[in-house]
Residue frames as qw, qx, qy, qz and C-alpha x, y, z in Angstrom:
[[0.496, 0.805, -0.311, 0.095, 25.44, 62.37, -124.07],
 [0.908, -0.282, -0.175, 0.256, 28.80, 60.73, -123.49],
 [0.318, -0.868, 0.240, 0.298, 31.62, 62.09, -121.75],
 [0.698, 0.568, -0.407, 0.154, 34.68, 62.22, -123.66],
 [0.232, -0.449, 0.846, -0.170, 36.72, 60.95, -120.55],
 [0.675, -0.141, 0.651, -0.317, 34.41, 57.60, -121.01],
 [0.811, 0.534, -0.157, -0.178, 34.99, 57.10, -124.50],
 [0.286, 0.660, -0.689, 0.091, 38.55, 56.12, -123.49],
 [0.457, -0.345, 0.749, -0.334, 37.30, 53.28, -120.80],
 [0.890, 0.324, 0.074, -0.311, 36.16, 50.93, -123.94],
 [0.605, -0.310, 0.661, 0.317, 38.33, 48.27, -124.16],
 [0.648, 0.595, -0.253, -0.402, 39.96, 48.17, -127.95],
 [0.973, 0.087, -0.158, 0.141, 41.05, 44.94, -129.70],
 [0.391, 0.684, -0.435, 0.435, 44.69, 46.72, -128.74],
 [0.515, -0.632, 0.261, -0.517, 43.93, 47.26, -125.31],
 [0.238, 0.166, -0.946, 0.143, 45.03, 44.32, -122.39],
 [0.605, -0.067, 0.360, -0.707, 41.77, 44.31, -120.89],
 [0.892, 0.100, -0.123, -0.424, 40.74, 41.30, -122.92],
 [0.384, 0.543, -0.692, 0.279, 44.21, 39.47, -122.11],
 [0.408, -0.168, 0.793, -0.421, 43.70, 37.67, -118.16],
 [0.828, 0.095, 0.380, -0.401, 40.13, 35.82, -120.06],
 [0.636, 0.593, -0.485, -0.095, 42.10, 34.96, -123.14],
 [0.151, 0.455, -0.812, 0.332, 44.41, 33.03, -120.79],
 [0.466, -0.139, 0.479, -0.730, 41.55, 31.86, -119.00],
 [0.717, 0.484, -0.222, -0.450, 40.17, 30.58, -122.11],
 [0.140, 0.756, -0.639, -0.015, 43.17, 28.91, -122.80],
 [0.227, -0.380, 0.760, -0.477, 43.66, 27.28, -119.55],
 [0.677, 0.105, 0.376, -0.624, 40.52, 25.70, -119.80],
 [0.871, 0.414, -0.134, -0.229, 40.29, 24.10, -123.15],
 [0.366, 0.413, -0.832, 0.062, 43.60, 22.84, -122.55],
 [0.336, -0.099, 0.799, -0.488, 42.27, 21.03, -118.92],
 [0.776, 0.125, 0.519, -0.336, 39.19, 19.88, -120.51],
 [0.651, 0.565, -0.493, -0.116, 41.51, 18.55, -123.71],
 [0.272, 0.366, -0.874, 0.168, 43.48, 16.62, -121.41],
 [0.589, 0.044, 0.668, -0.452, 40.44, 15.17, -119.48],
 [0.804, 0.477, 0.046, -0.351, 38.69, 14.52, -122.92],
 [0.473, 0.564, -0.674, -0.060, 42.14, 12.57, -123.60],
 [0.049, -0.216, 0.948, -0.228, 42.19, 10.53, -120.53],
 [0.674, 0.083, 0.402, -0.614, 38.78, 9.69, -120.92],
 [0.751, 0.516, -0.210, -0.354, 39.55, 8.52, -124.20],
 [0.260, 0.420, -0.861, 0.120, 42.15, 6.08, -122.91],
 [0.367, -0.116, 0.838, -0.386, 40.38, 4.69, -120.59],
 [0.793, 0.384, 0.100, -0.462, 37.57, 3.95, -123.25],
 [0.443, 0.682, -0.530, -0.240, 40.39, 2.55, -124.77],
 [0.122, -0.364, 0.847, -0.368, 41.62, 0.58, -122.17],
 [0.684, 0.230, 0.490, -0.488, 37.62, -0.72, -121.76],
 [0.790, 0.471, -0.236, -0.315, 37.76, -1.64, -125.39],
 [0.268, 0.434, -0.848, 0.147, 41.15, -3.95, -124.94],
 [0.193, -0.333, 0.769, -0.510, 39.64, -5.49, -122.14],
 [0.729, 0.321, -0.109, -0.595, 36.39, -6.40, -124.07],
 [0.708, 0.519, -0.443, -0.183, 38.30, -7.94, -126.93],
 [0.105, 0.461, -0.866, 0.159, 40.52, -9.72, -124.72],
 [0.564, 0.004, 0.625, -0.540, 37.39, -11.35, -122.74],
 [0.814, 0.404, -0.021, -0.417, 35.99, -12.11, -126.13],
 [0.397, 0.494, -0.774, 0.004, 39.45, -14.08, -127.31],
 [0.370, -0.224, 0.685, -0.586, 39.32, -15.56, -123.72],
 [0.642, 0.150, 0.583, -0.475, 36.00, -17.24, -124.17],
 [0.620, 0.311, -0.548, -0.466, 36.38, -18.74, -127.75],
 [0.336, 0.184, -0.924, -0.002, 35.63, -21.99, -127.72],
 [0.150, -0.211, -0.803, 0.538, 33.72, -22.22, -124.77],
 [0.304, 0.692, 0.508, -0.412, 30.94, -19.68, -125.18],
 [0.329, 0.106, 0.412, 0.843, 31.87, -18.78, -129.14],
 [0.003, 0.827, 0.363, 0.430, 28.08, -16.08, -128.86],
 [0.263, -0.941, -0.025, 0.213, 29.43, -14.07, -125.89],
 [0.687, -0.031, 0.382, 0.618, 32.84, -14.30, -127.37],
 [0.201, 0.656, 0.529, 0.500, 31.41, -12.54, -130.31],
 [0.154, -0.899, -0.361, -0.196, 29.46, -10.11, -128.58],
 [0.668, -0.572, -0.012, 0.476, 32.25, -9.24, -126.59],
 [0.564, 0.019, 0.439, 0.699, 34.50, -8.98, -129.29],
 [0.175, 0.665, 0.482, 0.543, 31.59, -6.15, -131.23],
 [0.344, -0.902, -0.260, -0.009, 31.57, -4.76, -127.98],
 [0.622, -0.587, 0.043, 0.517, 34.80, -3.87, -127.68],
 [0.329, 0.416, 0.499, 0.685, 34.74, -2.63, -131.11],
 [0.069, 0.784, 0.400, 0.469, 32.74, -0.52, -130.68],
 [0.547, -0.789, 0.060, 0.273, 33.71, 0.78, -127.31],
 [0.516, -0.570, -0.016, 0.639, 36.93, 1.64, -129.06],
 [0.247, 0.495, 0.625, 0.550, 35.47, 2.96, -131.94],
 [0.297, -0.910, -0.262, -0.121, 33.60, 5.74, -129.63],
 [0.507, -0.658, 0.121, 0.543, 37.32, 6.50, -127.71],
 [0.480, 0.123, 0.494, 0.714, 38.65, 7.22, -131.27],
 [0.050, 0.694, 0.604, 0.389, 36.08, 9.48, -131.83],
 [0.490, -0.791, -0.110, 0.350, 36.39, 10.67, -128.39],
 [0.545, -0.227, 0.355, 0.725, 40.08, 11.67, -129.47],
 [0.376, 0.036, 0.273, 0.885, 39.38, 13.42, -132.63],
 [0.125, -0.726, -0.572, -0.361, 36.58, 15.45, -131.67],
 [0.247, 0.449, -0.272, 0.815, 36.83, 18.79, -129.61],
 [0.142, -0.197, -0.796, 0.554, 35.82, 19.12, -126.52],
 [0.254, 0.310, -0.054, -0.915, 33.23, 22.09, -127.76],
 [0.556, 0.091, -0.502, -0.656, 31.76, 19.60, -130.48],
 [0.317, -0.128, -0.905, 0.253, 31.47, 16.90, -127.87],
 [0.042, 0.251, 0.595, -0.762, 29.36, 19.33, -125.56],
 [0.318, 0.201, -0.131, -0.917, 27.48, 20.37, -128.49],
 [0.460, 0.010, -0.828, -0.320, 26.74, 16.93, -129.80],
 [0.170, -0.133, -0.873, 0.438, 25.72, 15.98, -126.27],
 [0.183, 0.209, 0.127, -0.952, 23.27, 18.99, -125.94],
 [0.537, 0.136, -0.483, -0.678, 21.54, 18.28, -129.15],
 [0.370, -0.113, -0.898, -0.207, 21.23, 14.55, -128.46],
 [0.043, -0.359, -0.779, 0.512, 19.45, 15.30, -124.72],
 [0.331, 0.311, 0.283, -0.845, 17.07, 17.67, -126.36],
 [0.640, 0.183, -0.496, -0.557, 15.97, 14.85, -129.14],
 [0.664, 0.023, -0.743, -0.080, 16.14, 12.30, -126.82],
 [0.382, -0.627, 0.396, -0.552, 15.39, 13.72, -122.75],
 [0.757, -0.505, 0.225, -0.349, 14.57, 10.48, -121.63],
 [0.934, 0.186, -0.185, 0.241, 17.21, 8.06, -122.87],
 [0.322, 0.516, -0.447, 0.656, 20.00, 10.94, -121.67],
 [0.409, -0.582, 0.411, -0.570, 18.47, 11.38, -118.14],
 [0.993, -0.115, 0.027, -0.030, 17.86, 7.31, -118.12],
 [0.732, 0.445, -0.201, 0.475, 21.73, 7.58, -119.39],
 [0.027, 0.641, -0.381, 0.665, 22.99, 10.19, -116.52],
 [0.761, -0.495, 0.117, -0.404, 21.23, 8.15, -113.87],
 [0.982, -0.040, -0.187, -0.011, 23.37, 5.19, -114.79],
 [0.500, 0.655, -0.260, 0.503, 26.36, 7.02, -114.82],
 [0.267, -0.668, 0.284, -0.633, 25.79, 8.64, -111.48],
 [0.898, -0.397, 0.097, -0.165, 25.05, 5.35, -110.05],
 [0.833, 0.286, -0.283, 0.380, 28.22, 4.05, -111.46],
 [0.473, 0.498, -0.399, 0.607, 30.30, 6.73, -110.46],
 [0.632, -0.609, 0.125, -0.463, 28.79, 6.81, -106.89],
 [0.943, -0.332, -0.008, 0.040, 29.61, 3.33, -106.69],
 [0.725, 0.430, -0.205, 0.497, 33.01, 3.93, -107.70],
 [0.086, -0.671, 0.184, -0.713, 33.27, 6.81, -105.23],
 [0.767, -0.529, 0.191, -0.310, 32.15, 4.74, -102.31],
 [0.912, 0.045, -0.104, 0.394, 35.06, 1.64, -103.26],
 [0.410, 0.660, -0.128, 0.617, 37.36, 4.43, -103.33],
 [0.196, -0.666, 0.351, -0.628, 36.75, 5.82, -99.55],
 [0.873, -0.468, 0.133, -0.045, 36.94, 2.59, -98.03],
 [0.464, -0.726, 0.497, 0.103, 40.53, 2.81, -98.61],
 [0.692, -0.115, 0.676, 0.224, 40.95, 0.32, -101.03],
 [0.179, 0.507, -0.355, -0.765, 41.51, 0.89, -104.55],
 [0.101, -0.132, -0.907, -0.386, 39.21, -1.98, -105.89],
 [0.520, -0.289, -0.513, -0.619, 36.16, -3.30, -105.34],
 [0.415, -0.197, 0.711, -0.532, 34.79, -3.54, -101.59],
 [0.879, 0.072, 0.251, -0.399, 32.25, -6.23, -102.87],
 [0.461, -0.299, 0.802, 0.234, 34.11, -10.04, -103.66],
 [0.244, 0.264, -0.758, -0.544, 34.15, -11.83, -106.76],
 [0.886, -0.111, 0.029, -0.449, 31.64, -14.71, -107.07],
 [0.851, 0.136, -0.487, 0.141, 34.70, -16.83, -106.56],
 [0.215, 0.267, -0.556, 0.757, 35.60, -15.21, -103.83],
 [0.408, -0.285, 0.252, -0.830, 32.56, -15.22, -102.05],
 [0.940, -0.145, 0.167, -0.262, 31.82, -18.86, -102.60],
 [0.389, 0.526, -0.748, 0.109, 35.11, -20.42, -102.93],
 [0.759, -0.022, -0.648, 0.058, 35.68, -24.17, -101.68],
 [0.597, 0.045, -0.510, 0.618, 38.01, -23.52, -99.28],
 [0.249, -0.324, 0.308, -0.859, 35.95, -20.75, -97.29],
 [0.876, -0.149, -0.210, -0.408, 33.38, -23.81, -96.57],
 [0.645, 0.294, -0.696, 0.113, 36.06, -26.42, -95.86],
 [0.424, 0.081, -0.774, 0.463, 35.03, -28.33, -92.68],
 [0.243, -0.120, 0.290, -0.918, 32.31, -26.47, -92.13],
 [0.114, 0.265, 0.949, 0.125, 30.06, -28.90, -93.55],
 [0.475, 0.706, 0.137, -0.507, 27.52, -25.78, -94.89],
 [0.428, 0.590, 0.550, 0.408, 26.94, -25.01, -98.00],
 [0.131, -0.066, -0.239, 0.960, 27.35, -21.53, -99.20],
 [0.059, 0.774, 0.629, -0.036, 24.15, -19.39, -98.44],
 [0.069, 0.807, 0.176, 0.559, 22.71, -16.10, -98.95],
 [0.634, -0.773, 0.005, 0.012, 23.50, -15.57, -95.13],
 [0.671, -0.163, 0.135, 0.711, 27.23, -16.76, -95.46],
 [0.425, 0.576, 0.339, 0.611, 27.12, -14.76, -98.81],
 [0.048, -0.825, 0.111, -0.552, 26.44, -11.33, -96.66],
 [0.598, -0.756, 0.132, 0.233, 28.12, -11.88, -93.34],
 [0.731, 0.068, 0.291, 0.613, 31.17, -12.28, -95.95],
 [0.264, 0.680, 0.125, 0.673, 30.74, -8.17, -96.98]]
């Protein structure tokens, strides 16, 4: 049987007991709204960069051009999306797809991780690019000049 002192320790919709998670709540969905916003810029940001590559190369390669150009479509076709979806229907959507598709999402999380690993290692050597040169940087003219080599795979890593 219950006491009638413990009938009074049930929180009622009146009550502030439910008030600190409500805020909690809150807190959250705003933080992972404004992550789910900068993500969506930077998809954005990937999609410009696309399309520009794809302008870039008319003329000269006019099938990557293209491809570029669809890619970057689409890439900002997904940040738009990104944007008016909720962060809630994003997790849900995400959920569903890894449990019709396990091995394409875990083949898809692996790539990610590698990505953002690598991104994570450029990052703690201090520099805010890329620790590994361009391929014009790494075989540029003028690092050879007078040496009379050629570049090699050897040059190529004593140069990282």
């Amino acid at each position: 049987m219950i006491e009638e002192g413990a009938k009074g320790s049930v929180p009622t919709e009146g009550d502030d007991y439910g008030r600190p998670m409500n805020e909690l709540r809150d807190r959250m969905s705003s933080a992972a709204e404004a992550q789910k916003n900068r993500a969506a810029d930077r998809l954005g940001g990937f999609a410009d960069v696309a399309r520009q590559t794809g302008e870039r190369l008319r003329g000269q390669s006019d099938w990557l051009a293209s491809w570029m150009s669809t890619t970057g479509d689409q890439i900002g076709e997904m940040a738009e999306r990104l944007r008016r979806q909720h962060p809630a229907e994003i997790a849900r959507d995400l959920t569903q797809y890894a449990r019709q598709r396990p091995g394409i999402f875990l083949g898809g999380a692996f790539l990610v991780g590698l990505g953002l690993g690598r991104l994570m290692k450029a990052k703690s050597n201090g520099s805010g690019s890329s620790a590994w040169p361009t391929p014009s940087q790494a075989f540029a003219p003028e690092r050879f000049r007078g040496s009379g080599a050629e570049p090699s795979e050897q040059t190529y890593r004593s140069s990282l």
